[in-house]
N, C-alpha and C positions, 0 to 999 in steps of 0.2 A: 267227647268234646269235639268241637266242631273248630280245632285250630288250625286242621291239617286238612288236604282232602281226603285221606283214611278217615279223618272225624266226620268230615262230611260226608261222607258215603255212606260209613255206618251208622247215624243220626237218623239219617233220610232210611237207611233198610229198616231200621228198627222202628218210625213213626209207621210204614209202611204194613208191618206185622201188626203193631196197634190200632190202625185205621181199618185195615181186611178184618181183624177179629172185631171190629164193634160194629153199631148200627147206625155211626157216623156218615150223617145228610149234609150235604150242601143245599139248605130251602131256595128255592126259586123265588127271586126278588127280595131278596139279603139286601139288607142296606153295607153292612161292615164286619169286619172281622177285629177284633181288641185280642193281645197277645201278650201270657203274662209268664214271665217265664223266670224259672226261679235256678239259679245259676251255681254249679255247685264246681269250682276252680280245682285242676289238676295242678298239684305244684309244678312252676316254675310257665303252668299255661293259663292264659285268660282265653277265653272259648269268644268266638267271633258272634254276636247277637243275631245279624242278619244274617251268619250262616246256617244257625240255628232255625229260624225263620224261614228263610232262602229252602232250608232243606223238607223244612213242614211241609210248605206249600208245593213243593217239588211232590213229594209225598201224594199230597191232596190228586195232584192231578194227575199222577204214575198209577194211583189205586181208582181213579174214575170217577172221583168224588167232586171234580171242580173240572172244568175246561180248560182253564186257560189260569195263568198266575200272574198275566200282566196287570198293570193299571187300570186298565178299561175294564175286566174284569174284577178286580177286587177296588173298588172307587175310593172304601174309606177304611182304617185300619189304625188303630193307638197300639204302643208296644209299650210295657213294662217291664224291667228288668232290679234282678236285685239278688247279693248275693244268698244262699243257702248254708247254713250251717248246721240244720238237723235233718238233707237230705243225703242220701249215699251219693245220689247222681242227681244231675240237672233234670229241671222236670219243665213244662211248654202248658200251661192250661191255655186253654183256645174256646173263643167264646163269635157265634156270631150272632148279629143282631139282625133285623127287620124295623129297624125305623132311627130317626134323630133321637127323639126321645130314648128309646130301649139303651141306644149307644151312648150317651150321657149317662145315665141310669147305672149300664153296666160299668164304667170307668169309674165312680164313684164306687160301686161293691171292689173292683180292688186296688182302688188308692185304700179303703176304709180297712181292706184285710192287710196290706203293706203296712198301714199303721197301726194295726191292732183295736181297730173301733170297729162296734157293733151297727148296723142300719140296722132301722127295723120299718118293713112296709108299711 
């Protein structure tokens, strides 16, 4: 949980471990990043959204994945959040796009899994 900065430290080490072990790209000429993040509460803690966030992208560009984390670099970005009840822990799916369309597109697949409807292409 990212309520403390222990939680943010170790959020950020651990994306950091799952970023070096995959074959996670930042595409050149990304339009947006959409962030869906499914929130699994430590009793008596609510876990801070943007530090979860905060600490991905910190992540992104510790591991050499991104440049830069500010504004200018990431332009367009949706966040969803919502509690968990059949995860052990919080989990962060991250998705980026390459165009207006794609980033519409993609907010629809998960408003559609939030509420349990199927798209179909």
């Amino acid at each position: 949980m990212t309520h403390s900065l222990n939680g943010y430290g170790q959020w950020k080490k651990d994306c950091i471990k799952i970023i070096e072990a995959s074959d996670l790209q930042i595409l050149n000429g990304y339009f947006g990043f959409i962030y869906h993040l499914k929130i699994k509460p430590k009793c008596g803690q609510q876990p801070d959204c943007s530090n979860l966030i905060g600490s991905f992208e910190d992540a992104l560009v510790k591991s050499g994945r991104l440049k830069d984390d500010n504004w200018r670099v990431i332009p367009y970005f949706a966040v969803f959040a919502s509690e968990s009840t059949d995860l052990p822990f919080s989990q962060l799916d991250f998705y980026q796009v390459d165009s207006l369309p794609e980033f519409f597109r993609c907010i629809l697949i998960v408003l559609a899994s939030k509420l349990k409807i199927k798209i179909f292409n």
